[in-house]
Each structure stands twice: as C-alpha cells, then as structure tokens.
C-alpha positions as CSV (number, residue, x, y, z in Angstrom):
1,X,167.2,178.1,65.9
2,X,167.4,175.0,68.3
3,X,171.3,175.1,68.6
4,X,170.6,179.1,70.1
5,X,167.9,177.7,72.8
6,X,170.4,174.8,73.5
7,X,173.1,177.6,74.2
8,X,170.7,179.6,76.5
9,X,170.0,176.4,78.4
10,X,173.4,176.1,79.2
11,X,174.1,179.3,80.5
12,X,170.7,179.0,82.5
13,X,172.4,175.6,83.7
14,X,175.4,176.8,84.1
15,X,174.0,179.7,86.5
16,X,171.7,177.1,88.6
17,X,175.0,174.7,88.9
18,X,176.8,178.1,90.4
19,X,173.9,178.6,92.8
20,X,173.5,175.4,94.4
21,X,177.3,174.8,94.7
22,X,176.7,178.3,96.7
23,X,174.2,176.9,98.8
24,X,176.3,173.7,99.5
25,X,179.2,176.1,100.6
26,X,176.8,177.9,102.6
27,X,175.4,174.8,104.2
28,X,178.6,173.1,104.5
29,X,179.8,176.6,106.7
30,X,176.5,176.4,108.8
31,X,177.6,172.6,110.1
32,X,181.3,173.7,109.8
33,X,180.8,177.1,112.3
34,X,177.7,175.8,114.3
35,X,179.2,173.1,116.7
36,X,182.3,175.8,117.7
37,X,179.8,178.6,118.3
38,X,177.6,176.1,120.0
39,X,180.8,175.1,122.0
40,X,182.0,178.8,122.6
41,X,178.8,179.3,123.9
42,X,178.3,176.1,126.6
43,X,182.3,177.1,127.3
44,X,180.9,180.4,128.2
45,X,177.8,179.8,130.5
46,X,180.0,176.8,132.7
47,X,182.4,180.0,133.0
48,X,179.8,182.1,134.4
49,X,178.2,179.7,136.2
C-alpha cells in the first residue's frame, strides 16, 4: 500500500518539478526579451523624435 502512494508522489513531484522549471524558462525569457524590446522601443521614439 505505502510503496503505491510513494509512486504517486513521485509522479505528482515529478510533474511540479516540470512546472516550475517552466516557470523559470518563462521567467528567464521575460528578463532575457525585456531589456531588447525595452531597447527597440527607446531606439524607436529618439528615431521619431
């Protein structure tokens, strides 16, 4: 009985490890993208200006 629950736990583990490695990814893309756009964008409007 116990070794079952100790097998769901890791898949549950296992699935929360998957979705904060996602979240890093995404959070690592956010400061990765942010600065260019933020660039692109000041680029743009001393252009225009």
């Amino acid at each position: 009985r116990w070794e079952v629950r100790d097998r769901g736990n890791e898949k549950h583990r296992a699935k929360d490890r998957r979705r904060d490695r996602q979240k890093e990814e995404r959070v690592a893309l956010l400061t990765d993208v942010l600065p260019a756009v933020l660039a692109l964008r000041l680029r743009q409007t001393d252009e225009d200006g």
